[in-house]
C-alpha positions, 0 to 999 in steps of 0.5 A: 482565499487566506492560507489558512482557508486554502490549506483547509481547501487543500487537505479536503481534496486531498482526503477525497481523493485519496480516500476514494482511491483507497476504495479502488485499492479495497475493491481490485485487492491482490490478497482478497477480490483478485484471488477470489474471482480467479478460483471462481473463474478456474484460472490456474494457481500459477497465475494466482500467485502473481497476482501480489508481486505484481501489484506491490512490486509493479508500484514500487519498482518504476518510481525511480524512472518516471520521477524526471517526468514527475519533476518535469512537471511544472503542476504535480497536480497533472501528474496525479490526475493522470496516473489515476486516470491509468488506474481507472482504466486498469480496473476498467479492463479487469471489470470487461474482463471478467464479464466476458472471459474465463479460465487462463485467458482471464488470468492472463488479460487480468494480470495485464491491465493490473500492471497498468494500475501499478505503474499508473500507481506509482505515478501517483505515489510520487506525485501525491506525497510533493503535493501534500508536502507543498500544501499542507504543513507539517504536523497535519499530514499524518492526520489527512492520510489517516483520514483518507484511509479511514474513508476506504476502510468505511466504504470497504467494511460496508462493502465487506459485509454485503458480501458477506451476507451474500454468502458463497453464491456470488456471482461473478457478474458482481465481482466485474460490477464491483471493479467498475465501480473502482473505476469509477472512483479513480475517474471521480478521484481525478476530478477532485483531486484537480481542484487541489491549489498547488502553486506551479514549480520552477524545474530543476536541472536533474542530478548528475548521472540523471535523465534532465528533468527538463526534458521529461525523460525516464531514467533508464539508468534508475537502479542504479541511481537508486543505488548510488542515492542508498550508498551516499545519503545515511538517512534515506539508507537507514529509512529503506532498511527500516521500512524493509523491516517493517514488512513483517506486517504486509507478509505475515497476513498470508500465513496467519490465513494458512494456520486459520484454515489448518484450525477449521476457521473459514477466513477464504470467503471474500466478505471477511477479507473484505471485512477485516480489511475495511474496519482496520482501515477504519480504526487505524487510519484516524489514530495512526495519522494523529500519533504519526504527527506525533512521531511517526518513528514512534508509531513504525517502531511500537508497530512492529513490536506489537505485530511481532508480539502477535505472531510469537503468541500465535506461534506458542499457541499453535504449538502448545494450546488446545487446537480449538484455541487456535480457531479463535486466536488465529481471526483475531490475530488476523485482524490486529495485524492488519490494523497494525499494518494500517498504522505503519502504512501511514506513518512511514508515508507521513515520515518520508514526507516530513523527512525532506523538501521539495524535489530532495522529498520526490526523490527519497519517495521513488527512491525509497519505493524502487528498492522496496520493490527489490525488498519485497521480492527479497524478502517474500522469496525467503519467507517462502523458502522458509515456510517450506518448514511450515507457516510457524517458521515463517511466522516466527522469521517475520516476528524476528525481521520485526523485532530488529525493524523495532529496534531500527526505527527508534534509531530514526531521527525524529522529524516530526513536528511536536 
């Protein structure tokens, strides 16, 4: 096969894969599906509210950790197929779950098997962004991904809207249905992403300080590796600063929701999550993934500044306009901010790629996502704290954090191929 064929081979697992991985992600949604089953089911809030930090924070906070194993891996292929096969079974467990147990045990048991399927998922984060690096050249990866997410936005707007019609009365049998069907695409997402050709890697002795690669140990020592990496390397430091600023889009969904419901504008039912979701996915991931080839600081930087734009205009209108306005803006608003979101999800993916080589590429990728994890904590800790002065002030210390994030990832060095 000639290289040019063997990059197509590539690029078309790479978008299976990832895409019915994206399904799996739409399906055991931590902002959506998850709540929904949980007020269904009478767990109590307090495990509710876990549910998000859990999810994010548990894919983020271990990558540093596993990397050496990752590294250790003569095939980062492997490594991929098992965190999948972990993410399956996390879904398996919340699909058995919620088809036999009710109340705080489901809580509980839920909230287990979905720190499986976070720590199975950071393996494939790391994993996933060495492969495409060392398979597919640069000035195509923003595309694969943005293909990949635009595959489970489809199979996430079609799903949203069967719900939808389904109405209220859903039944929770179907919502156990649903998780088994996520597990299924992971088990299907493994076997495609198998035929991947990716040549064997020579293992490099681990950093100083560093659990040996060669040994395939866990770094018990990963934070402050983590650290060390932030303090010493400007351009990792200035790219973790930047994607923290870039939250605004990830966090603000939440308050927009808030204001949606105060207005008498029912955004509670799973169908439009799913939905909304699903057709930003849809138009986001193919565009986002051509202009991240483009310039992926470019897409980071004009993201943030709209999204900001949105919360603001959000903002004046809950404060100045006639209510019956707001039932309006507060949807649509909605929508906008989580295509933006989608956009800035595949940039950032696609500069980290491009940012780096080889093992240097693995390591900004655990690094980065291990102090996001802190961040998001962070971050989520003090747009709470503020929203105790309603969902305006958060939305307005959001739009703040994405305007100076604006700002930063224009500062970005350029990486990307023109």
């Amino acid at each position: 096969m000639e290289e040019r064929e063997l990059e197509e081979h590539n690029a078309r697992r790479f978008v299976w894969a990832n895409g019915l991985q994206n399904v799996g992600d739409q399906i055991i949604s931590p902002k959506s599906v998850l709540p929904w089953l949980f007020t269904a089911t009478g767990v109590p809030a307090a495990l509710s509210a876990l549910l998000v930090p859990i999810r994010e924070s548990g894919s983020m906070l271990p990558q540093a950790a596993v990397t050496p194993w990752v590294t250790a891996q003569r095939s980062r292929v492997h490594a991929w197929i098992l965190g999948a096969l972990g993410q399956a079974a996390g879904a398996a467990g919340i699909a058995a779950a919620a088809a036999t147990l009710r109340g705080a045990t489901l809580g509980v048991v839920v909230l287990g098997c979905l720190a499986v399927l976070s720590l199975s998922r950071s393996v494939c984060s790391i994993s996933s962004k060495d492969v495409q690096g060392r398979t597919i050249s640069k000035g195509r990866r923003g595309r694969v991904t943005g293909r990949a997410t635009e595959l489970g936005g489809l199979v996430a707007l079609v799903g949203g809207l069967a719900l939808g019609l389904a109405g209220s009365d859903l039944p929770v049998w179907a919502i156990a249905a649903l998780a088994g069907l996520a597990a299924l695409a992971w088990v299907v997402a493994a076997r495609v992403f198998a035929g991947v050709a990716d040549p064997a890697t020579e293992i490099d002795d681990a950093p100083a300080g560093r659990t040996s690669a060669k040994k395939g140990g866990v770094d018990w020592h990963f934070f402050g590796s983590c650290a060390r990496l932030f303090a010493a390397d400007r351009q990792f430091r200035t790219f973790v600063v930047v994607r923290t600023l870039m939250l605004v889009t990830a966090l603000s969904t939440t308050f927009l929701v808030l204001l949606a419901g105060e207005a008498g504008t029912d955004l509670t039912g799973l169908g439009a999550f799913v939905t909304a979701s699903g057709l930003a996915s849809l138009i986001g991931g193919r565009v986002s993934g051509w202009l991240s080839d483009i310039s992926s600081r470019t897409v980071m930087s004009w993201g943030s500044a709209i999204a900001s734009v949105i919360l603001l205009a959000v903002v004046a209108v809950d404060r100045w306009a006639p209510a019956d306005l707001l039932a309006w803006v507060a949807p649509i608003a909605f929508f906008a901010v989580t295509l933006v979101h989608t956009g800035i999800r595949v940039a950032r993916k696609t500069y980290v790629v491009d940012m780096a080589e080889g093992d240097k590429r693995t390591e900004y990728v655990a690094g980065a996502n291990t102090l996001m994890g802190v961040a998001l904590l962070a971050v989520g800790a003090v747009s709470a704290g503020v929203a105790a002065l309603g969902a305006d002030a958060a939305l307005v210390f959001l739009a703040a954090l994405g305007l100076v994030g604006t700002v930063g990832a224009h500062r970005l060095r350029e990486v990307s191929a023109h």
